[in-house]
C-alpha positions as CSV (number, residue, x, y, z in Angstrom):
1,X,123.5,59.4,103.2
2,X,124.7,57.9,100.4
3,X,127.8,55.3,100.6
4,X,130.9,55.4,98.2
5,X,130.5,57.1,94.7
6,X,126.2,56.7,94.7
7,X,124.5,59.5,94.0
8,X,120.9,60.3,94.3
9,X,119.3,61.4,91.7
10,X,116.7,63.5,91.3
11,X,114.4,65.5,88.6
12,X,115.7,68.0,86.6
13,X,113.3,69.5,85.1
14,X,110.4,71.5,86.3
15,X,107.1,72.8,84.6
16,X,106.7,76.4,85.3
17,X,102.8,76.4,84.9
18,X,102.4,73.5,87.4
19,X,104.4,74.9,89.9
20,X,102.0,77.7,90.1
21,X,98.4,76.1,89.3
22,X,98.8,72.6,90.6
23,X,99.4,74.0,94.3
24,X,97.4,76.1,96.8
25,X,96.5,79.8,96.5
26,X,99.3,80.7,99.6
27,X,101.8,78.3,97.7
28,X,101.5,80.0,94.3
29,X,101.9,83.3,96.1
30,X,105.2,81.9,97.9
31,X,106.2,80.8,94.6
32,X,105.6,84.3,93.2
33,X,107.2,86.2,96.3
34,X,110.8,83.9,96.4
35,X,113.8,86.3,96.1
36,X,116.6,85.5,94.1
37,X,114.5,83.7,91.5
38,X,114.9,85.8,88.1
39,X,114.0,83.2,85.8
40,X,112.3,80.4,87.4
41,X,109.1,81.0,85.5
42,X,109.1,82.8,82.2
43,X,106.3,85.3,80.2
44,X,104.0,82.5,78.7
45,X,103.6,80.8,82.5
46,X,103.1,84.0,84.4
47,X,100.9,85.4,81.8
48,X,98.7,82.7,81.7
49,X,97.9,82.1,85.4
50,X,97.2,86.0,85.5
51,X,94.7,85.3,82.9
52,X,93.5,82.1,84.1
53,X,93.4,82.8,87.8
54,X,91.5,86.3,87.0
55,X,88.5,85.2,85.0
56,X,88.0,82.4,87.5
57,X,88.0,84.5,90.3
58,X,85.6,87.1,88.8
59,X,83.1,84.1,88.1
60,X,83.3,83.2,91.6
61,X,83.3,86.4,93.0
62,X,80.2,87.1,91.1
63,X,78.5,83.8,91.8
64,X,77.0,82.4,94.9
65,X,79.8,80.2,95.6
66,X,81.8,79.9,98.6
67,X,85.1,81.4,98.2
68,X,87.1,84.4,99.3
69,X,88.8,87.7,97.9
70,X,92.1,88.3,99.8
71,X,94.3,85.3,98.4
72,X,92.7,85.7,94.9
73,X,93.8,89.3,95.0
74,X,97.3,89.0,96.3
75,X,97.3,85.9,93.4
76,X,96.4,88.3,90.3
77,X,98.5,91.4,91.9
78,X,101.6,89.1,92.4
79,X,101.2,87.7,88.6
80,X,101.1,91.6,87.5
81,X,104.3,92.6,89.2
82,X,105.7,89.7,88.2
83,X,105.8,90.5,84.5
84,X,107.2,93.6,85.5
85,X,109.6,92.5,87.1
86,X,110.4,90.3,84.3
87,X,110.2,92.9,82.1
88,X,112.9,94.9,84.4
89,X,115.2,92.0,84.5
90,X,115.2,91.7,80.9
91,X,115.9,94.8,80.2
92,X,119.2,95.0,82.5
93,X,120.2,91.7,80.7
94,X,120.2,93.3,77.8
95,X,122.8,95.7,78.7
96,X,125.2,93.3,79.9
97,X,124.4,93.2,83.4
98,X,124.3,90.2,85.6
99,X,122.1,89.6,88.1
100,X,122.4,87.7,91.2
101,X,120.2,84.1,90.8
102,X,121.1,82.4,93.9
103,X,122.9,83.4,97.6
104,X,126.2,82.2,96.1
105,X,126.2,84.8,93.5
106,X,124.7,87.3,95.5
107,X,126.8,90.5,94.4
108,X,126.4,93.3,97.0
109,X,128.8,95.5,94.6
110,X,126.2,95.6,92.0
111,X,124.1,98.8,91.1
112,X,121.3,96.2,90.7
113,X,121.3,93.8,93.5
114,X,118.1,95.4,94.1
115,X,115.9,94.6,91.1
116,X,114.0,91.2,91.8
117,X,110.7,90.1,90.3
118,X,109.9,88.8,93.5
119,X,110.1,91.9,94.7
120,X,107.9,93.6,92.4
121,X,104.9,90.9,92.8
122,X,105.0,91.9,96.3
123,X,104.7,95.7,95.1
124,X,101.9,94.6,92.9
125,X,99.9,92.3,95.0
126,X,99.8,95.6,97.5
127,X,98.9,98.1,94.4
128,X,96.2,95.3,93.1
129,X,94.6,94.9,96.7
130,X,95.1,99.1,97.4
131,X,92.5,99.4,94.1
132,X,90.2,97.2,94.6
133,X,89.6,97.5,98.9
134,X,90.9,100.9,98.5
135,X,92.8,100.3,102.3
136,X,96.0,102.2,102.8
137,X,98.0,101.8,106.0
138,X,96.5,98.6,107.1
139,X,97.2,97.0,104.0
140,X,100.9,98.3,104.0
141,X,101.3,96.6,107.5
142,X,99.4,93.3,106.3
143,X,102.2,93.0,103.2
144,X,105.0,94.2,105.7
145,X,103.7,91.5,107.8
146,X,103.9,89.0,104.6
147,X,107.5,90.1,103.4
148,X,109.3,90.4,107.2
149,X,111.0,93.0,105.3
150,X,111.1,96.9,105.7
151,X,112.6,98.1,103.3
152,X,110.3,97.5,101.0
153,X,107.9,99.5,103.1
154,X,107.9,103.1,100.8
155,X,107.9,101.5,97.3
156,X,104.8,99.0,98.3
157,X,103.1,102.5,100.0
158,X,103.7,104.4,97.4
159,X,101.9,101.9,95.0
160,X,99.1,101.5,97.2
161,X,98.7,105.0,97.6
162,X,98.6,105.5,93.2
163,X,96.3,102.8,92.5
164,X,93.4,104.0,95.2
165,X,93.5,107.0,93.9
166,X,93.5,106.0,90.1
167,X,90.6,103.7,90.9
168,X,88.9,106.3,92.9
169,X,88.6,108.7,90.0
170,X,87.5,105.5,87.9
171,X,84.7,103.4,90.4
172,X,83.8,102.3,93.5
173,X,85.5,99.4,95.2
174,X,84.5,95.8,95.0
175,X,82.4,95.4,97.3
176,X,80.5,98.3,97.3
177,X,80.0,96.6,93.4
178,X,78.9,93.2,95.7
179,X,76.5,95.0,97.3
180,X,74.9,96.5,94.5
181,X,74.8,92.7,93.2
182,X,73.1,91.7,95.9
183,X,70.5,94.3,96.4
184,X,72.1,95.9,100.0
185,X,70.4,99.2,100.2
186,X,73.7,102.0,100.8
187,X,74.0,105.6,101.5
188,X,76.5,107.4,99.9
189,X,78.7,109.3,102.5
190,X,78.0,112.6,100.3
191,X,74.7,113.7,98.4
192,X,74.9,113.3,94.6
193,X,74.4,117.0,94.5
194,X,76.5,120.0,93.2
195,X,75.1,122.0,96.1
196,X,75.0,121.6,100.0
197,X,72.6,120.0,101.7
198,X,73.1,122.5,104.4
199,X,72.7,125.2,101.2
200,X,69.1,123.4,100.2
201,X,65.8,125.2,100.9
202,X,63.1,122.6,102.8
203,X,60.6,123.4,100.0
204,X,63.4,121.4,97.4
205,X,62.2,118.4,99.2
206,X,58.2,119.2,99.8
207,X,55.7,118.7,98.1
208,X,53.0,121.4,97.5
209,X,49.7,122.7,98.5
210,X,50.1,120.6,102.5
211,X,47.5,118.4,103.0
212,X,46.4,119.0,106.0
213,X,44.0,116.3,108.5
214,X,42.3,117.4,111.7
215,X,42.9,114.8,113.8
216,X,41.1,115.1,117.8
217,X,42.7,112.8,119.5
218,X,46.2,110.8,119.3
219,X,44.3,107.7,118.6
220,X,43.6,108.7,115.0
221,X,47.2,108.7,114.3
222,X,47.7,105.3,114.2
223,X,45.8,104.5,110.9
224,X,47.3,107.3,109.4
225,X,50.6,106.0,110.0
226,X,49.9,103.0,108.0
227,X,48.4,104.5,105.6
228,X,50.7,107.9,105.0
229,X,54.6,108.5,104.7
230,X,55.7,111.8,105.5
231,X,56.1,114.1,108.6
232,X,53.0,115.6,110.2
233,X,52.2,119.1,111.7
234,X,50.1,119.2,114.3
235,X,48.6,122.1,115.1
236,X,46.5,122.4,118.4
């Protein structure tokens, strides 16, 4: 502690793009997710880390490099509804109200208490990471999990639940899109059809006239089994 009239002193200034791209993934998201924080970074530092930290993480998504998905995600979602948030909080400034910026001007009386940018990146890292895994209810536990709080539970369901099914009628998720990149041979759950596959006629997947082989014994199966693909009749 300090003795008579010394003080300490300490920095007084802060650079906003620093504090989010000179730390660790999970530190720039803590960063992003801090309550009470209206202005502590502004447009130009959020909007740059959102473009930044996106193209990087598409290269190395698309690469052969080692490196993950999940914190990159909540990264770029939390930037996103950050700026709205931003946006929000500048907008109620304009009209005269004050928001609260710390716990000692924490004003429960106010219509507005409730608007907080780190709010919304928590919103939008759940909406981003709703689009591209397209999860649902696990992914609303996982950020329930992250915030320890639930009342934010129906507005970060709600946006999950829009942006899977806005980037369902756009594309497939991301890592169906990885393992088209890498060659994975996939299914689709439904046929690429109009029509049924119960509804289909055999001969829409035959070939004819039959080629028929008259075989004697089992033995003579075996080179045809290298040889041919396809499904054999046997008659006796």
């Amino acid at each position: 502690e300090p003795e008579g009239n010394s003080t300490i002193n300490g920095p007084t200034s802060y650079n906003e793009l620093a504090t989010l791209m000179s730390v660790t993934g999970e530190d720039a998201i803590r960063h992003l997710f801090t309550r009470r924080t209206h202005l502590e970074f502004g447009w130009a530092s959020v909007t740059t880390m959102l473009v930044v930290y996106f193209l990087l993480a598409a290269v190395a998504a698309g690469s052969s490099l080692s490196a993950g998905l999940f914190v990159p995600m909540l990264v770029i979602g939390s930037c996103a509804g950050r700026l709205v948030g931003l946006a929000a909080t500048h907008a109620i400034m304009s009209y005269g109200y004050q928001l609260p910026t710390s716990v000692e001007d924490f004003t429960p009386d106010s219509p507005w208490t409730w608007l907080d940018p780190g709010a919304f990146a928590l919103v939008g890292a759940g909406a981003f990471m709703g689009g591209v895994t397209r999860l649902t209810v696990s992914l609303s536990v996982i950020m329930m999990e992250i915030s320890n709080d639930i009342r934010l539970l129906p507005p970060v369901l709600v946006a999950i639940l829009v942006a899977k099914f806005v980037a369902d009628m756009c594309t497939h998720s991301l890592y169906h899109s990885l393992m088209e990149v890498k060659c994975v041979p996939f299914l689709p759950g439904e046929a690429n059809t109009s029509l049924s596959p119960d509804l289909l006629p055999v001969t829409s997947v035959m070939r004819a006239p039959v080629v028929c082989v008259k075989v004697r014994s089992a033995q003579h199966f075996n080179p045809l089994n290298k040889a041919c693909l396809g499904f054999y009749c046997v008659a006796n």
